[in-house]
C-alpha positions as CSV (number, residue, x, y, z in Angstrom):
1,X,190.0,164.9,194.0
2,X,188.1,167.5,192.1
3,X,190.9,168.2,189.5
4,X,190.9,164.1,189.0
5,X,187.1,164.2,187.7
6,X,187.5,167.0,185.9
7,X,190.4,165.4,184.1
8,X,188.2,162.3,183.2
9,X,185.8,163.9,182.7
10,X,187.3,165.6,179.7
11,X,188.9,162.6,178.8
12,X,185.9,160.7,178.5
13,X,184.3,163.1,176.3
14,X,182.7,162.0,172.9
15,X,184.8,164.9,171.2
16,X,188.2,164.1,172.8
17,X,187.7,160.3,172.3
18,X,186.9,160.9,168.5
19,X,189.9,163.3,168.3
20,X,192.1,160.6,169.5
21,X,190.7,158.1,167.4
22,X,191.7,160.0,164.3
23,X,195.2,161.2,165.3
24,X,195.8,157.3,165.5
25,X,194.2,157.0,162.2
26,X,196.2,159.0,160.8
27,X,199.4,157.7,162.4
28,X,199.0,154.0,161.8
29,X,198.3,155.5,158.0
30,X,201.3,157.1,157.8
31,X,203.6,154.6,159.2
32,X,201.7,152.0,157.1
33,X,202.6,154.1,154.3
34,X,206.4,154.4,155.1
35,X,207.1,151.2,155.9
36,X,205.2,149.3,152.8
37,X,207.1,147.8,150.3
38,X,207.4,149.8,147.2
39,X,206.9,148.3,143.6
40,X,208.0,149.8,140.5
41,X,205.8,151.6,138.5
42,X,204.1,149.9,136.0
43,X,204.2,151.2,132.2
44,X,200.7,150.1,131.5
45,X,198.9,151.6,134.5
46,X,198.0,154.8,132.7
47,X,196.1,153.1,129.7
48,X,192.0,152.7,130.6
49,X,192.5,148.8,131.5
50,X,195.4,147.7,132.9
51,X,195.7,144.7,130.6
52,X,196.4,148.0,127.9
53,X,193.8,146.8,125.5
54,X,192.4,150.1,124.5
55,X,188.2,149.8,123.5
56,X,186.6,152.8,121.9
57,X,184.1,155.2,123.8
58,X,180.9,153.4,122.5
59,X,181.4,150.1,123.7
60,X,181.7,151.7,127.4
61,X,178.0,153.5,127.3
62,X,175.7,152.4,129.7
63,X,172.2,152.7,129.2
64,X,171.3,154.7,132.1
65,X,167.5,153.9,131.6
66,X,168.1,150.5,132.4
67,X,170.0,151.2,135.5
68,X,167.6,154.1,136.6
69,X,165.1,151.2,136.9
70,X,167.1,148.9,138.5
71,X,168.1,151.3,141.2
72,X,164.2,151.8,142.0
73,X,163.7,148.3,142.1
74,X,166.4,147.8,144.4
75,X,164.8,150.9,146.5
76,X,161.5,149.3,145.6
77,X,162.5,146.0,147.6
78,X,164.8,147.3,149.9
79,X,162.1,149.5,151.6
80,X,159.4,146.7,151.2
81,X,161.8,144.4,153.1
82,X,161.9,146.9,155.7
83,X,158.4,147.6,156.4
84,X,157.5,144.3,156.4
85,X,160.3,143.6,159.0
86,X,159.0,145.7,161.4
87,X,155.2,145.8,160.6
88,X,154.8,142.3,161.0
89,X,153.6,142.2,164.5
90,X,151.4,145.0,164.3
91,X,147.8,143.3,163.4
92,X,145.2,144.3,160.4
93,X,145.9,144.8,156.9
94,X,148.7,147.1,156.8
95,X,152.2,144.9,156.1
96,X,149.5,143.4,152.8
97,X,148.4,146.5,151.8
98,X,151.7,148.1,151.6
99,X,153.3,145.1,150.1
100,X,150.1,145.3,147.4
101,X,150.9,149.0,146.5
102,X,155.0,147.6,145.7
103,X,154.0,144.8,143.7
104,X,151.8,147.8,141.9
105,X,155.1,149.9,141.6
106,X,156.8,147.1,140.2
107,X,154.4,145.9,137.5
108,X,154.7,149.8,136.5
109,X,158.1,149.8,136.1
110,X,158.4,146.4,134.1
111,X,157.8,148.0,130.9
112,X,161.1,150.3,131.3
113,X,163.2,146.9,131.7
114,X,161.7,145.2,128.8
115,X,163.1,147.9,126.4
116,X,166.0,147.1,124.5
């Protein structure tokens, strides 16, 4: 009886589970992979677009200025919407003051946008 809870107890195990997991991962990839159906390459697959049109290196630029500003507002929001999820039932001032200092970050940044 002893040898039994050993045994599931090991088999139980967060380690063992997640070793498990994987080594089915990996099998159901594998035999996913062998028994698709194959296509025939495609000539145009190796061009930029697969349509084949070929565009020059400037019309692919991206102003990274713009985006850097976007990705803070994004952050700017994203961690607003937080706070305020889970500071609304605390009572005083502190959900509006926090949301006041993000509406502050935001008018900041506005200027960055606005360019170009």
């Amino acid at each position: 009886m002893e040898l039994w809870a050993k045994v599931q107890e090991i088999v139980t195990s967060v380690p063992f589970v997640f070793l498990i997991a994987v080594i089915i991962a990996v099998a159901l990839y594998r035999w996913g992979g062998r028994i698709s159906a194959k296509a025939p390459p495609i000539e145009g697959k190796l061009a930029s677009y697969a349509c084949g049109e070929e565009l020059s290196a400037e019309k692919i630029q991206v102003n990274l200025q713009r985006f850097f500003a976007y990705c803070v507002y994004f952050m700017i929001f994203d961690i607003l919407a937080f706070m305020l999820a889970t500071s609304l039932s605390s009572p005083g001032l502190l959900p509006a003051t926090f949301a006041f200092i993000l509406l502050l970050a935001v008018v900041m940044l506005l200027p960055l946008v606005g360019r170009r």
